[in-house]
C-alpha positions in Angstrom: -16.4 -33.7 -15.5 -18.4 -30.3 -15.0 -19.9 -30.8 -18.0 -20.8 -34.4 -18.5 -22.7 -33.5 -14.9 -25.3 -31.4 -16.4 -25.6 -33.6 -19.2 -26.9 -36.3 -17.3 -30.2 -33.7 -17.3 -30.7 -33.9 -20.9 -34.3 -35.6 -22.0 -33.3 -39.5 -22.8 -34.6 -39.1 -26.4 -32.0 -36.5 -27.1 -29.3 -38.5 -29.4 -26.9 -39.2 -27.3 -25.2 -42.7 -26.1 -26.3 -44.6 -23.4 -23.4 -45.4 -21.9 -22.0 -41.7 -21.0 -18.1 -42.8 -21.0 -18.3 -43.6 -24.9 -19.6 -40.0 -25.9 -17.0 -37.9 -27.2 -16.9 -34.4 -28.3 -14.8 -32.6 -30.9 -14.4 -28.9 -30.4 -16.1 -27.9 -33.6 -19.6 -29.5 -32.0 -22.1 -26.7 -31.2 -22.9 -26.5 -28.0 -26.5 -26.7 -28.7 -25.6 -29.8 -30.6 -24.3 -31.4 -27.7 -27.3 -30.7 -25.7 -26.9 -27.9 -24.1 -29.3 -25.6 -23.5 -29.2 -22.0 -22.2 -30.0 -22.8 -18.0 -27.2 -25.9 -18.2 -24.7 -23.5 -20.0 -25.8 -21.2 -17.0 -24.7 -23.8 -14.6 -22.0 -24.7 -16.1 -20.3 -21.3 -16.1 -21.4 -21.0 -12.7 -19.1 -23.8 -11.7 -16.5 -23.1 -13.8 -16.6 -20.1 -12.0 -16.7 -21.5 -8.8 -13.7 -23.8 -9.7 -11.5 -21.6 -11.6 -12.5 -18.7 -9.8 -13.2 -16.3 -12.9 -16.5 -16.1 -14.8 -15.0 -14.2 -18.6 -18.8 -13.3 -18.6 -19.3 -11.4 -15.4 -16.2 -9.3 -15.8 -16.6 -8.1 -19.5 -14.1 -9.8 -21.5 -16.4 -11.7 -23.2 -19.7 -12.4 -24.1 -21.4 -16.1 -24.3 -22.1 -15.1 -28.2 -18.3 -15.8 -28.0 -19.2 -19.5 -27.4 -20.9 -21.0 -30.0 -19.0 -24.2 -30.0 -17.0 -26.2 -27.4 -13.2 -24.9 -28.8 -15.1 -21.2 -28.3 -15.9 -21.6 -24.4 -12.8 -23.1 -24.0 -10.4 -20.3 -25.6 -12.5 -17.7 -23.9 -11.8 -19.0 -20.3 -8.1 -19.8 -21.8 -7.5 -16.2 -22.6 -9.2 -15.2 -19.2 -7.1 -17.2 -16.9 -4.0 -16.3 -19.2 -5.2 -12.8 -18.8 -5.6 -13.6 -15.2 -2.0 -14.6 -14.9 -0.4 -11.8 -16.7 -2.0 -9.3 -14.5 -0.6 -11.5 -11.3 2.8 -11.3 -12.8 
């Protein structure tokens, strides 16, 4: 998982499990609660870009003030690829 990847940079006293497989988000967690900070939510868009093949950011629909929390990022790359589709259509 993208972002489990650039979690596994995080400073060992952050409070997180050990054992990566039994952390679990809910979409209401901040994402700086989680652990990220701003260069691995760089990254992370960065691949998501690389694997979706749209960065919401780049192209103006959306700013990462937009993502505060992890439901946030994911509805703004939701309504990008659904954008994305209509246009195709």
């Amino acid at each position: 998982m993208i972002l489990l990847d650039d979690l596994d940079e995080l400073d060992p006293q952050d409070n997180l499990d050990d054992a990566w497989g039994s952390v679990s988000y809910r979409g209401t967690d901040s994402l700086i609660d989680i652990g990220l900070n701003s260069l691995m939510l760089a990254r992370l868009v960065i691949q998501l870009a690389s694997e979706l093949g749209i960065d919401p950011f780049s192209e103006g629909t959306a700013t990462l003030a937009d993502s505060r929390t992890v439901d946030e990022l994911v509805t703004v790359y939701e309504r990008a690829l659904h954008s994305r589709a209509e246009q195709a259509a």
